[in-house]
Gaussian input, Z-matrix of N, CA and C with variables (Angstrom, degrees):
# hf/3-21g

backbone

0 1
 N
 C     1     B1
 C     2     B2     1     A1
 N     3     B3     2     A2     1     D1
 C     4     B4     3     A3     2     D2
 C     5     B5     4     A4     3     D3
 N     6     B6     5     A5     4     D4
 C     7     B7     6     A6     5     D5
 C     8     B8     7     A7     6     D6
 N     9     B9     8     A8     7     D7
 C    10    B10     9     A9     8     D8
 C    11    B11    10    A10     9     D9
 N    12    B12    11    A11    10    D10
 C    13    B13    12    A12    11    D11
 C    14    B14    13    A13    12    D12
 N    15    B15    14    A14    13    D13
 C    16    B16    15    A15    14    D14
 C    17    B17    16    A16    15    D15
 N    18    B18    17    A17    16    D16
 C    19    B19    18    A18    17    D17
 C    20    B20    19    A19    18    D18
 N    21    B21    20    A20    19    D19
 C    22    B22    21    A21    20    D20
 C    23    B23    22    A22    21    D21
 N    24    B24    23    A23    22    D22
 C    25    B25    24    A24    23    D23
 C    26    B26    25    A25    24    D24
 N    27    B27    26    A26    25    D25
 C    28    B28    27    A27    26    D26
 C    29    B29    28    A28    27    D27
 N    30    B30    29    A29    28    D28
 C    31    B31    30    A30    29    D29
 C    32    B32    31    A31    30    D30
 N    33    B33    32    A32    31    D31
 C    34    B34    33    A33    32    D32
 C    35    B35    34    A34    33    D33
 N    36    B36    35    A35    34    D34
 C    37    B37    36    A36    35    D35
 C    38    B38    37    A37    36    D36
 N    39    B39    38    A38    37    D37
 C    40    B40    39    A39    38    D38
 C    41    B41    40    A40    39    D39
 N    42    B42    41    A41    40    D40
 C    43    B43    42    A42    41    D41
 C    44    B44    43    A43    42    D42
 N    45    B45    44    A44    43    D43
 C    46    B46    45    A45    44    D44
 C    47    B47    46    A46    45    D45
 N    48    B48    47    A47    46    D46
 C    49    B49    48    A48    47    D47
 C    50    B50    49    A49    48    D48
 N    51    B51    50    A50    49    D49
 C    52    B52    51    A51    50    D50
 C    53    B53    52    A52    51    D51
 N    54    B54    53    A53    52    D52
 C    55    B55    54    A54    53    D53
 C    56    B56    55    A55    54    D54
 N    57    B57    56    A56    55    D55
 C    58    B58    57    A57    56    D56
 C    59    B59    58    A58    57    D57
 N    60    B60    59    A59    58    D58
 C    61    B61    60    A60    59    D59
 C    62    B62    61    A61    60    D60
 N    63    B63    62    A62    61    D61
 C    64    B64    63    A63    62    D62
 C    65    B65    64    A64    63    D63
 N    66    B66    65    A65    64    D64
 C    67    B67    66    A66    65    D65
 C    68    B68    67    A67    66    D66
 N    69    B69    68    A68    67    D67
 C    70    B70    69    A69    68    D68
 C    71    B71    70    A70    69    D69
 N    72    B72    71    A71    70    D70
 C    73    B73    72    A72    71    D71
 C    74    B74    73    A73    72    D72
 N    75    B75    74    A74    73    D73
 C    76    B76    75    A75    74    D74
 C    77    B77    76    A76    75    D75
 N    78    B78    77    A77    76    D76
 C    79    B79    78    A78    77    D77
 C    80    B80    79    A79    78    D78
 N    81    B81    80    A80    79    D79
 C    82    B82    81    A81    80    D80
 C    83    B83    82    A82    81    D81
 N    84    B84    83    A83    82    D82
 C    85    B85    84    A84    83    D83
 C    86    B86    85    A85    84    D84
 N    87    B87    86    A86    85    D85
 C    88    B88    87    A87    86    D86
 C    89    B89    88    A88    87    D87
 N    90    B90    89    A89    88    D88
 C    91    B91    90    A90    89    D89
 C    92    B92    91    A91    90    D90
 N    93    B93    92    A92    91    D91
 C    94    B94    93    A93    92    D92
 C    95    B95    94    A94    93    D93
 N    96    B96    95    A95    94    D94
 C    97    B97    96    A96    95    D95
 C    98    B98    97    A97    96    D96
 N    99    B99    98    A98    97    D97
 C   100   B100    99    A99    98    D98
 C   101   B101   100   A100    99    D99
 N   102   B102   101   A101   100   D100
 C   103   B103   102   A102   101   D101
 C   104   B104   103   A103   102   D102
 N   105   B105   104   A104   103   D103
 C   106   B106   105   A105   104   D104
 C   107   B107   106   A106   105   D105
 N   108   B108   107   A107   106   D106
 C   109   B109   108   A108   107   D107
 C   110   B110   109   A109   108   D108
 N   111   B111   110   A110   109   D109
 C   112   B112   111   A111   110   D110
 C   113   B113   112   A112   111   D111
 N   114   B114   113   A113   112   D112
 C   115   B115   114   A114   113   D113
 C   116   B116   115   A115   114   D114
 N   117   B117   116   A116   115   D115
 C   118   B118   117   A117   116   D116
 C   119   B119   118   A118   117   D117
 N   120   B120   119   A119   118   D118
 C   121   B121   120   A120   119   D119
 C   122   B122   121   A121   120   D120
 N   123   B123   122   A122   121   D121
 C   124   B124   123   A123   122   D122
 C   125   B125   124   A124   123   D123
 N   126   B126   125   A125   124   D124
 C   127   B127   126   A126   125   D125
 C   128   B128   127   A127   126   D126
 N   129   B129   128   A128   127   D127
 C   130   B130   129   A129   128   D128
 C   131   B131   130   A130   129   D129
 N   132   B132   131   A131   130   D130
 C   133   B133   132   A132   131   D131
 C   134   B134   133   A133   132   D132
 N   135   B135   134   A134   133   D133
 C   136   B136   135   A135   134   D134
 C   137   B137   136   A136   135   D135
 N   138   B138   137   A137   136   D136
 C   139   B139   138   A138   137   D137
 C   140   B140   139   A139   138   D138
 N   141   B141   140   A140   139   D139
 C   142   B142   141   A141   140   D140
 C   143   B143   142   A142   141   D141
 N   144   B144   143   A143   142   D142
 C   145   B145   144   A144   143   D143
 C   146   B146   145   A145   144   D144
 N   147   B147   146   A146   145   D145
 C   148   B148   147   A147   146   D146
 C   149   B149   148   A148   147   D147
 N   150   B150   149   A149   148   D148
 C   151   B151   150   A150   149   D149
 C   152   B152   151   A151   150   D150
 N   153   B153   152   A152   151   D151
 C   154   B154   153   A153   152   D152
 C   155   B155   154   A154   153   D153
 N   156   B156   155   A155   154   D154
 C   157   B157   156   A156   155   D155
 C   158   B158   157   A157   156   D156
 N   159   B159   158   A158   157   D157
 C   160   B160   159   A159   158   D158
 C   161   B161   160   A160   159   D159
 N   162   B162   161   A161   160   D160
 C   163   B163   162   A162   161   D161
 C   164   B164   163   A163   162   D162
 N   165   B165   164   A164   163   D163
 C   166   B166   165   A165   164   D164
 C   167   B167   166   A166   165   D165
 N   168   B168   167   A167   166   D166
 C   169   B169   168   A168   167   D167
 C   170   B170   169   A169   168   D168
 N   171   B171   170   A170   169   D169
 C   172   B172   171   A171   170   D170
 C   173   B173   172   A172   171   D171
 N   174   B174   173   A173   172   D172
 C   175   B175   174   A174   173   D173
 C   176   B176   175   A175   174   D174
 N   177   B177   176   A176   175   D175
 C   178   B178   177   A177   176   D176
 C   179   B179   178   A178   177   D177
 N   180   B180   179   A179   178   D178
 C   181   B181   180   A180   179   D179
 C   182   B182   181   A181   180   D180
 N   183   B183   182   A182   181   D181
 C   184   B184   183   A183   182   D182
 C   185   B185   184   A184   183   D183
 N   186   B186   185   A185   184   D184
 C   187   B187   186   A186   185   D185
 C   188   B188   187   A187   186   D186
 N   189   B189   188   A188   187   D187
 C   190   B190   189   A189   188   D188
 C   191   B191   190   A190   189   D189
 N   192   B192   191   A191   190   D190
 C   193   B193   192   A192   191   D191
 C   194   B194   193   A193   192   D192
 N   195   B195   194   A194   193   D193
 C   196   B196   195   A195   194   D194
 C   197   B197   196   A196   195   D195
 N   198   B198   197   A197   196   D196
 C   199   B199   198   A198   197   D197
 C   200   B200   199   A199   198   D198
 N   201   B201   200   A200   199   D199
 C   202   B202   201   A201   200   D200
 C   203   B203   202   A202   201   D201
 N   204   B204   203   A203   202   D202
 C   205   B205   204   A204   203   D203
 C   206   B206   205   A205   204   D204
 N   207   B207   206   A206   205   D205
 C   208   B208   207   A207   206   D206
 C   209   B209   208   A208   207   D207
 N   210   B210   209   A209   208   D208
 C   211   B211   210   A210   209   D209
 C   212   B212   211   A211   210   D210
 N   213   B213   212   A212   211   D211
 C   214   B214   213   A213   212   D212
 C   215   B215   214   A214   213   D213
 N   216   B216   215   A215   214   D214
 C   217   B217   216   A216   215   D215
 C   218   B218   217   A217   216   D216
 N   219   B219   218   A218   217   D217
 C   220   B220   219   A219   218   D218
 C   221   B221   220   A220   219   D219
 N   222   B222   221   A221   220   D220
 C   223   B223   222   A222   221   D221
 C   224   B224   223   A223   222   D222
 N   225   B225   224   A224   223   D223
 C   226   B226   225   A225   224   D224
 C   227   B227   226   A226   225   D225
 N   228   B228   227   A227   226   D226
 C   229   B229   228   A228   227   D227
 C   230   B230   229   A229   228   D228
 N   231   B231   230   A230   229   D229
 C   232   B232   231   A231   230   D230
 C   233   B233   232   A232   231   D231
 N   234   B234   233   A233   232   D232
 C   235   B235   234   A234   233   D233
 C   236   B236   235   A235   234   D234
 N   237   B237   236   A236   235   D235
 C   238   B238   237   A237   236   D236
 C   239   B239   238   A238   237   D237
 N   240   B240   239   A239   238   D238
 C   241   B241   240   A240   239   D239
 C   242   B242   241   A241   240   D240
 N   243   B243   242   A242   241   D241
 C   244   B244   243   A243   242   D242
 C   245   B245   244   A244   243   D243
 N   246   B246   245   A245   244   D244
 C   247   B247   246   A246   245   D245
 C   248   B248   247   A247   246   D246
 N   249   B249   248   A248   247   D247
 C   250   B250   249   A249   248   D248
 C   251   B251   250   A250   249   D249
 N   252   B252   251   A251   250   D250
 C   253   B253   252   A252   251   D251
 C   254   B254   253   A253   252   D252
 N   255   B255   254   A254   253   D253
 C   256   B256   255   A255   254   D254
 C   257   B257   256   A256   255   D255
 N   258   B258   257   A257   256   D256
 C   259   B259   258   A258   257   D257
 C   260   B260   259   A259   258   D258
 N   261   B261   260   A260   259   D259
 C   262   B262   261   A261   260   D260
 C   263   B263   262   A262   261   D261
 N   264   B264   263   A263   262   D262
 C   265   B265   264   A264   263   D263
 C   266   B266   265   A265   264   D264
 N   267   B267   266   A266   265   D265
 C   268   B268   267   A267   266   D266
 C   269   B269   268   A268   267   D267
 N   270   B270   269   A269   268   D268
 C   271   B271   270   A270   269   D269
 C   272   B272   271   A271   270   D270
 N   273   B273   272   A272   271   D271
 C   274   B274   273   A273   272   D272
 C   275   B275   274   A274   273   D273
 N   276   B276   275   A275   274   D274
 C   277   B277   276   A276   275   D275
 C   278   B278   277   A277   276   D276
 N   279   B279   278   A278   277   D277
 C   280   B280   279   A279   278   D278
 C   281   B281   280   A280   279   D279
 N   282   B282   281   A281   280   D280
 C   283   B283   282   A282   281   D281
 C   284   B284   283   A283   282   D282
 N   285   B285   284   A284   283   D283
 C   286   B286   285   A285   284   D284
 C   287   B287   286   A286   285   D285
 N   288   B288   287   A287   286   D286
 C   289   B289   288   A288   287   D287
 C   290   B290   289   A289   288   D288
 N   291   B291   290   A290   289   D289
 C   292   B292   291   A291   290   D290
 C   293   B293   292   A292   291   D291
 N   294   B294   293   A293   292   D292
 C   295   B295   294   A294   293   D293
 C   296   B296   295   A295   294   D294
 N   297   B297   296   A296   295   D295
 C   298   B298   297   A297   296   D296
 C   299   B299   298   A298   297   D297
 N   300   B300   299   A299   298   D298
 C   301   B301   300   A300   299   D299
 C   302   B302   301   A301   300   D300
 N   303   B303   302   A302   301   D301
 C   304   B304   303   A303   302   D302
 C   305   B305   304   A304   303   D303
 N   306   B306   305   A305   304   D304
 C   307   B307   306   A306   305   D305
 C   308   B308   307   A307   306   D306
 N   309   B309   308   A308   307   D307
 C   310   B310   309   A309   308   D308
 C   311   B311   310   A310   309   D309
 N   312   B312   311   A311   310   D310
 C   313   B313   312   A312   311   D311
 C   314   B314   313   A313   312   D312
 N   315   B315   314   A314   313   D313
 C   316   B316   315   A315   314   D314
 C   317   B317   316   A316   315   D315
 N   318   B318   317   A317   316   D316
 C   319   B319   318   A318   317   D317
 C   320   B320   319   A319   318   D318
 N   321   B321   320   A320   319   D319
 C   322   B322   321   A321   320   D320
 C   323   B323   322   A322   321   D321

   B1=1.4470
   B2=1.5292
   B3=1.1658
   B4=1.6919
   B5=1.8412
   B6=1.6512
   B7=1.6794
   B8=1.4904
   B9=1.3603
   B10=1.4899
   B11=1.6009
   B12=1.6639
   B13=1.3516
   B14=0.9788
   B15=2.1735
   B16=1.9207
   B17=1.4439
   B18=1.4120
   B19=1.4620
   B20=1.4729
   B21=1.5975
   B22=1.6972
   B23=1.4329
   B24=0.9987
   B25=1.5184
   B26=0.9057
   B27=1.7625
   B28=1.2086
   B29=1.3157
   B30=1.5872
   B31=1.4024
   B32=1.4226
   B33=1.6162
   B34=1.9652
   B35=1.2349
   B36=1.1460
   B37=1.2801
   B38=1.1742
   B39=1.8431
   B40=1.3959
   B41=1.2643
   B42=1.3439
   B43=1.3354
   B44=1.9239
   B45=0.9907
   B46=1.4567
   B47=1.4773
   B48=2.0528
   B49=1.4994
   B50=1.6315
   B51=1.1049
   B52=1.2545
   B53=1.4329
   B54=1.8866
   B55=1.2730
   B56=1.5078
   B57=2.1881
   B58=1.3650
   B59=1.4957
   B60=1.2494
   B61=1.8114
   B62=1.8242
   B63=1.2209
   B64=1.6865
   B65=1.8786
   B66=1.2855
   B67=1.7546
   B68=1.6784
   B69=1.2285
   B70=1.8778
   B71=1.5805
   B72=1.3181
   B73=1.5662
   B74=1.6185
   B75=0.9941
   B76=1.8346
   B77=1.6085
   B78=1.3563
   B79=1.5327
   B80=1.4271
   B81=1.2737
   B82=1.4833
   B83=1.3567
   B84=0.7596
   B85=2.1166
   B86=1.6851
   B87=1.8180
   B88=1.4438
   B89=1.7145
   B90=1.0078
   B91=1.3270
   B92=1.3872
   B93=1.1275
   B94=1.3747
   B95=1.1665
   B96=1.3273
   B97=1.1411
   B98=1.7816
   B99=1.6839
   B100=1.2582
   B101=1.3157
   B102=1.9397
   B103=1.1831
   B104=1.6210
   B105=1.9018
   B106=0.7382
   B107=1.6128
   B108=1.1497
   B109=1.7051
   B110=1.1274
   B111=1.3706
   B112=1.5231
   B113=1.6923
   B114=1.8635
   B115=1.2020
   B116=1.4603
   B117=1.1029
   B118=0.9037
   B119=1.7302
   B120=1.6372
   B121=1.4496
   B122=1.9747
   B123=1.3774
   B124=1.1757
   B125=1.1072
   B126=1.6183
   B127=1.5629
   B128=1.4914
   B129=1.6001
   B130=1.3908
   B131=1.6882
   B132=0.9746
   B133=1.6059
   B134=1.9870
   B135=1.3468
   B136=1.6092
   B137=2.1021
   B138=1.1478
   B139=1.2231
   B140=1.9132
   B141=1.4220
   B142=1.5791
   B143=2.0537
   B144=1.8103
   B145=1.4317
   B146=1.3315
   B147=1.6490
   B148=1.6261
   B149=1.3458
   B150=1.2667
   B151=1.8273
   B152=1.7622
   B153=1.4829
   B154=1.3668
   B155=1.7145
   B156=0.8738
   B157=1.1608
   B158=1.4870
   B159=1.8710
   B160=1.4372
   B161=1.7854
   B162=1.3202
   B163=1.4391
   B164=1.4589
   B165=1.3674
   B166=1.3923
   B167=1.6856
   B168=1.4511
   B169=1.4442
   B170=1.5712
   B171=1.2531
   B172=1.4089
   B173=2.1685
   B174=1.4210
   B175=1.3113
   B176=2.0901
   B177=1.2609
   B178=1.4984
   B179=1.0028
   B180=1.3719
   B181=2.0351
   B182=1.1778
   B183=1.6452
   B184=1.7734
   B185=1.8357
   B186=0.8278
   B187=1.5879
   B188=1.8230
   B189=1.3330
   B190=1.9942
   B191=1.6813
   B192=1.2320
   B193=1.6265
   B194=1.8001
   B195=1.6138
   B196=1.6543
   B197=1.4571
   B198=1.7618
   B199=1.3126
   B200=1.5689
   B201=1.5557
   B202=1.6306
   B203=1.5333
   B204=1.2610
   B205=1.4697
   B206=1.9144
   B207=1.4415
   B208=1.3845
   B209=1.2441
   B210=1.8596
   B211=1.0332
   B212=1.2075
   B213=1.2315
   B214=1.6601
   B215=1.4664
   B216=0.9932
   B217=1.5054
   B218=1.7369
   B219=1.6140
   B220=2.2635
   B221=1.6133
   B222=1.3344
   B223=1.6638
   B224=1.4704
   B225=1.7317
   B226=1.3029
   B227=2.0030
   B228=0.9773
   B229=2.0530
   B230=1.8290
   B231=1.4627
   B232=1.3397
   B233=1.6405
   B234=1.8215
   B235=1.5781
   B236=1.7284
   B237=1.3823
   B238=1.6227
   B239=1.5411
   B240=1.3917
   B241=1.2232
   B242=1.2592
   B243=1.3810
   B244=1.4721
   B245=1.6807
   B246=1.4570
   B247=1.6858
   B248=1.1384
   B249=1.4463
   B250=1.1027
   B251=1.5066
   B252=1.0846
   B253=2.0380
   B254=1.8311
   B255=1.0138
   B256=1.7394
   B257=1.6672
   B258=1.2166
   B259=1.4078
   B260=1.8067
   B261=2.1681
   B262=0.7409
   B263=1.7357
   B264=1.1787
   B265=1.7659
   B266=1.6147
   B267=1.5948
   B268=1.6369
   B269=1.5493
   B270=1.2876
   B271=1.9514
   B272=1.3531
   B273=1.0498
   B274=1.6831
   B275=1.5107
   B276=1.6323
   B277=1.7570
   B278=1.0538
   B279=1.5161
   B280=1.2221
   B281=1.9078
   B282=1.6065
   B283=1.2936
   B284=1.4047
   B285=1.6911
   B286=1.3973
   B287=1.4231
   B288=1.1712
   B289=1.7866
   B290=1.6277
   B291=1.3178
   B292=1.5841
   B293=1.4596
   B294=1.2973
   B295=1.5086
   B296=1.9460
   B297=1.6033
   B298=1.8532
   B299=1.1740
   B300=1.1552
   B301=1.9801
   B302=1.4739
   B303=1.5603
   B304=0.9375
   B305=2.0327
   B306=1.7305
   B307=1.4777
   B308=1.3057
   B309=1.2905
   B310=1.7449
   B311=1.3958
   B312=1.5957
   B313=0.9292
   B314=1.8520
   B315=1.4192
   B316=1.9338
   B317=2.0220
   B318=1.0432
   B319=1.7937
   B320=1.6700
   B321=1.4247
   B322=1.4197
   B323=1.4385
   A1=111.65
   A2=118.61
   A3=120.08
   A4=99.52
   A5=103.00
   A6=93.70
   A7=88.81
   A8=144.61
   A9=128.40
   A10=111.15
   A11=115.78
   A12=115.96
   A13=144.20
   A14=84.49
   A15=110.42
   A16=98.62
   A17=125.42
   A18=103.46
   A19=124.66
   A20=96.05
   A21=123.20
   A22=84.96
   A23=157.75
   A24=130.38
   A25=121.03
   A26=111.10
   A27=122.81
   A28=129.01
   A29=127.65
   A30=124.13
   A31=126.99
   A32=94.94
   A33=100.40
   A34=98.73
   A35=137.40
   A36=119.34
   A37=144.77
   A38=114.59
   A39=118.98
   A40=125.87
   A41=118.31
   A42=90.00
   A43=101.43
   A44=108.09
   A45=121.23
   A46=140.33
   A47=95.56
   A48=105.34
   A49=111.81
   A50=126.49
   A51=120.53
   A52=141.56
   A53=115.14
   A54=141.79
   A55=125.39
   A56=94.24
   A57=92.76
   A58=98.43
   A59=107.72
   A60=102.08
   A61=117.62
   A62=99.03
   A63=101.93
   A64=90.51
   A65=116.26
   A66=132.38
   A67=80.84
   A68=104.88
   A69=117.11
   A70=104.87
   A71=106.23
   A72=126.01
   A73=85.60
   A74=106.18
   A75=113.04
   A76=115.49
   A77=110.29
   A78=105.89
   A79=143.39
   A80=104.97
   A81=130.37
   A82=102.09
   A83=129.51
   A84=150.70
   A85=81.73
   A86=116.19
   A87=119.52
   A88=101.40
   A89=128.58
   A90=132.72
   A91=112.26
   A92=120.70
   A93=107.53
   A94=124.63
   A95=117.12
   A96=136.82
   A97=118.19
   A98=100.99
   A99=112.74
   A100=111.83
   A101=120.15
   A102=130.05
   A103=113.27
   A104=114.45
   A105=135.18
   A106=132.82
   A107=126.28
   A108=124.81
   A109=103.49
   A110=108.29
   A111=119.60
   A112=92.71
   A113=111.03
   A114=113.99
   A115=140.11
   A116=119.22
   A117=133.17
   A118=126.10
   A119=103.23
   A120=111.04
   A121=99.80
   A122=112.40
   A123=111.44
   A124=142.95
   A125=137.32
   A126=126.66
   A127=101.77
   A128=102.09
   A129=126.71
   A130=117.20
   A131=90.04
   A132=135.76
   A133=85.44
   A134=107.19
   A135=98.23
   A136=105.07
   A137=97.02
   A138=122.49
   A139=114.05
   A140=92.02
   A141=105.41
   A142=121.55
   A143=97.78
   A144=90.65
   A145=124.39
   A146=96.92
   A147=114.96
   A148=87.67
   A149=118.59
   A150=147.66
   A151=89.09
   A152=117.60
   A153=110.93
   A154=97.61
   A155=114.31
   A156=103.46
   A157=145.95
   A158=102.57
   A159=113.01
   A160=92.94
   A161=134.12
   A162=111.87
   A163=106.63
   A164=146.75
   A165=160.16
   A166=91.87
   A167=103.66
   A168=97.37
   A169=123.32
   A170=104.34
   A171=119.35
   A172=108.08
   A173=103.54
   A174=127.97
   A175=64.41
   A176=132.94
   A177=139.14
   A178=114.84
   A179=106.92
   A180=91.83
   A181=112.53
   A182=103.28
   A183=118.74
   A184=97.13
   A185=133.29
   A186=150.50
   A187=117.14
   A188=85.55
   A189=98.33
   A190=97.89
   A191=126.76
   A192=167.53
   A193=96.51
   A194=108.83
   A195=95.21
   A196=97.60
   A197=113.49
   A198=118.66
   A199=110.76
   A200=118.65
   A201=108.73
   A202=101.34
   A203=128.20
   A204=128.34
   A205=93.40
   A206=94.65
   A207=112.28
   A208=86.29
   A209=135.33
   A210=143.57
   A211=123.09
   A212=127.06
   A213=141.82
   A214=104.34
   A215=122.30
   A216=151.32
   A217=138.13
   A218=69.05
   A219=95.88
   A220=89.43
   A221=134.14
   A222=121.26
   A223=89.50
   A224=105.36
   A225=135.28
   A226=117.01
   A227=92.17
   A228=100.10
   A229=84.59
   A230=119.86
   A231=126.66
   A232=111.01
   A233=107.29
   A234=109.36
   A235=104.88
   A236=125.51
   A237=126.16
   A238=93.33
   A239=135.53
   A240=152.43
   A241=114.48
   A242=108.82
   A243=120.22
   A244=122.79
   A245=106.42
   A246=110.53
   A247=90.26
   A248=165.35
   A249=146.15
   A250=102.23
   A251=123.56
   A252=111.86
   A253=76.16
   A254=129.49
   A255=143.46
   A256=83.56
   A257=107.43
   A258=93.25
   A259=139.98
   A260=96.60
   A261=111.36
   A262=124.54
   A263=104.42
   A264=138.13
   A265=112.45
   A266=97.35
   A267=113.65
   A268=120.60
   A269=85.88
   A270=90.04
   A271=117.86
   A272=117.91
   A273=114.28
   A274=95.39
   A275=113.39
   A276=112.99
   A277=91.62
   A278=129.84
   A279=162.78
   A280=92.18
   A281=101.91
   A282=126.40
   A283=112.16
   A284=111.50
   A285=114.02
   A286=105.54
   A287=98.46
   A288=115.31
   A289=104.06
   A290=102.37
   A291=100.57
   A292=123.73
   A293=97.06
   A294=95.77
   A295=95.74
   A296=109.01
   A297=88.89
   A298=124.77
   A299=119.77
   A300=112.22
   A301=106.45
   A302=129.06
   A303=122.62
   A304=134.23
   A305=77.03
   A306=99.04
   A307=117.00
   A308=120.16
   A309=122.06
   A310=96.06
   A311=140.86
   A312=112.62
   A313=114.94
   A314=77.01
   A315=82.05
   A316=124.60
   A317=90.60
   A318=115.37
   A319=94.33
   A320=106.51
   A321=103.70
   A322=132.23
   D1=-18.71
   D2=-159.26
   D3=-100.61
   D4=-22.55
   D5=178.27
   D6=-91.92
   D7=-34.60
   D8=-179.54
   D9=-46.98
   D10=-57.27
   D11=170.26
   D12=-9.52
   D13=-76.11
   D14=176.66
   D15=-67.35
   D16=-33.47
   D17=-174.84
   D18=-46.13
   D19=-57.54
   D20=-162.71
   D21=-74.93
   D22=-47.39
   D23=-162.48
   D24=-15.58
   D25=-93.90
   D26=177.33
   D27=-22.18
   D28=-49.36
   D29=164.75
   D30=-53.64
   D31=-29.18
   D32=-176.49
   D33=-89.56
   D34=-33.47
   D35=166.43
   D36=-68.71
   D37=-19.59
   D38=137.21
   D39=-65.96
   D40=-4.10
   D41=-177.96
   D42=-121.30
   D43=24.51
   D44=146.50
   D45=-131.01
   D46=17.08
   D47=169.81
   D48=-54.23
   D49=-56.02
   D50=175.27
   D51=-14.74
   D52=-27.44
   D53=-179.97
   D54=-114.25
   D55=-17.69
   D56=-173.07
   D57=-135.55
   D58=33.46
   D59=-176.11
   D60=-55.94
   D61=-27.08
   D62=-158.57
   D63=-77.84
   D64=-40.87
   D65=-168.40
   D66=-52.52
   D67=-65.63
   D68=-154.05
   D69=-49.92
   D70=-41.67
   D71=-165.55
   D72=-62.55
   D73=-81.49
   D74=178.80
   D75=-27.45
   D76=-71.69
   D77=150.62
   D78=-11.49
   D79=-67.66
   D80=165.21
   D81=-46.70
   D82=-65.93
   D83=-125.74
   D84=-86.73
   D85=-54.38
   D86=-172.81
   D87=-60.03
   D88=-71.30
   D89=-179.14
   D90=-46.60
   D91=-28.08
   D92=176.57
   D93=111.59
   D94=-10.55
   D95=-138.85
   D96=-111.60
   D97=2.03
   D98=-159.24
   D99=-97.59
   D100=124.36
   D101=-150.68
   D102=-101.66
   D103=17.63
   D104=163.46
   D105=-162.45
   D106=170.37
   D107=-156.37
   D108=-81.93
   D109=-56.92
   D110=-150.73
   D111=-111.95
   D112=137.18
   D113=156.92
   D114=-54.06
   D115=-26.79
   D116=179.51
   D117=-67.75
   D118=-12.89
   D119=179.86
   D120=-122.89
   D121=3.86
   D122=136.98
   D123=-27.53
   D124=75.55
   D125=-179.53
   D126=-103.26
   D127=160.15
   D128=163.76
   D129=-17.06
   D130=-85.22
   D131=179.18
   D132=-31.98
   D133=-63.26
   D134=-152.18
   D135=-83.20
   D136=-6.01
   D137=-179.51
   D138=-75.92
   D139=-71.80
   D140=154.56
   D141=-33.00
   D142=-55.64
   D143=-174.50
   D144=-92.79
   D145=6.33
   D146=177.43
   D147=-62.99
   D148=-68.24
   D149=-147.79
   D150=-48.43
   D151=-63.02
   D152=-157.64
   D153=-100.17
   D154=30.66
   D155=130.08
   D156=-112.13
   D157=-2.17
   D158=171.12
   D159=-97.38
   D160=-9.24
   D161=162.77
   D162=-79.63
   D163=-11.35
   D164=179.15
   D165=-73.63
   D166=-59.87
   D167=-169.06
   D168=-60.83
   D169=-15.74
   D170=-170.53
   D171=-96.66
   D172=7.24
   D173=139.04
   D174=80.77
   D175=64.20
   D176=157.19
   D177=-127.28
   D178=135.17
   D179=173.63
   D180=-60.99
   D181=178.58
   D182=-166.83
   D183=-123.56
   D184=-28.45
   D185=-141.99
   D186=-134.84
   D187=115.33
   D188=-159.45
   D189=-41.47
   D190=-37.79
   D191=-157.90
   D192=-68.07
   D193=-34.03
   D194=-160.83
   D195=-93.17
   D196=-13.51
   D197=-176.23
   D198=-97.90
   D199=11.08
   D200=172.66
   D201=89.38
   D202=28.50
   D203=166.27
   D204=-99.75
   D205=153.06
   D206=-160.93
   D207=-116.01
   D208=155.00
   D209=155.04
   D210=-56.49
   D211=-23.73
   D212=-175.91
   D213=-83.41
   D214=-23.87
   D215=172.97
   D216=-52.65
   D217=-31.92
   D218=-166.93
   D219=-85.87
   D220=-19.82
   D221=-161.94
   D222=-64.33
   D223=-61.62
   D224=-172.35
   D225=-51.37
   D226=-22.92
   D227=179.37
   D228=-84.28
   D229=-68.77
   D230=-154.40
   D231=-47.66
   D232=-36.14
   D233=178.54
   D234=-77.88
   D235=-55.05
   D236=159.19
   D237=-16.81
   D238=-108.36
   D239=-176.75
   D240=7.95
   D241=-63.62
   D242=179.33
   D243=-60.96
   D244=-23.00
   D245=165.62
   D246=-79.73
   D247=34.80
   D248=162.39
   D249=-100.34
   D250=109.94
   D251=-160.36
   D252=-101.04
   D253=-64.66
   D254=-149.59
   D255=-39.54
   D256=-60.10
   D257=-168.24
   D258=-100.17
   D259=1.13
   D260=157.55
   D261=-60.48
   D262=-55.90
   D263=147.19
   D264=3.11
   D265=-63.50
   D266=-173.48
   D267=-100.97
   D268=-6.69
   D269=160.29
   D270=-61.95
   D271=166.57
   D272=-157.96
   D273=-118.92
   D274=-19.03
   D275=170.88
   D276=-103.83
   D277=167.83
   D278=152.00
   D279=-68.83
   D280=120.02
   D281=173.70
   D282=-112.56
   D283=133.74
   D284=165.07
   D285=-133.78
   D286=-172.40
   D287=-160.87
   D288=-57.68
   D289=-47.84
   D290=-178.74
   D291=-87.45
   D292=2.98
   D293=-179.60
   D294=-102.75
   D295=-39.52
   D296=156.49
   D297=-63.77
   D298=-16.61
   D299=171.11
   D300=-72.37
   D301=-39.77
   D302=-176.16
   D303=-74.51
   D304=-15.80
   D305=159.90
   D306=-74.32
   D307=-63.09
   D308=-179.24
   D309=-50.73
   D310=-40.56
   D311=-154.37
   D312=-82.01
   D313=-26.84
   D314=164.16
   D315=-72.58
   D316=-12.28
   D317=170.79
   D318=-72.15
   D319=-50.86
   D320=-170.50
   D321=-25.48

């Protein structure tokens, strides 16, 4: 469960920077890890490849693909997902089916 996590981060966290950029920024900044000063020039994108590259560093894959997930595969994870209420629940965006397909597929 803990390499599925570190994997998926990075994707869930781009794809709910939008609501939590300032949290992430803070985040970042603690770890060390932050590839710019000011929040405000914070994007998605650089946030995301910050992320997998400290799950890279942590010698885990980054990519649904390095663990034997199949592309034909992601329809089927994205509907699973959605019975997950506990953690649909504590997401901070409102998640739907196509927006977890569109996550795995960036996991891809």
């Amino acid at each position: 469960m803990g390499v599925a996590n570190a994997l998926m981060l990075p994707y869930v966290v781009y794809f709910n920077f939008q609501v939590m950029k300032d949290r992430y920024f803070r985040v970042l900044r603690e770890l060390g890890l932050l590839p710019v000063d000011d929040v405000a020039v914070l994007t998605p994108e650089q946030t995301k490849d910050v992320l997998c590259g400290f799950v890279s560093g942590l010698g885990l894959p980054n990519r649904l693909r390095d663990v034997g997930i199949t592309w034909e595969t992601l329809p089927g994870l994205a509907a699973s997902a959605m019975r997950v209420s506990r953690l649909l629940g504590n997401n901070p965006r409102l998640i739907t089916e196509s927006d977890a397909l569109a996550i795995y597929q960036l996991a891809f």
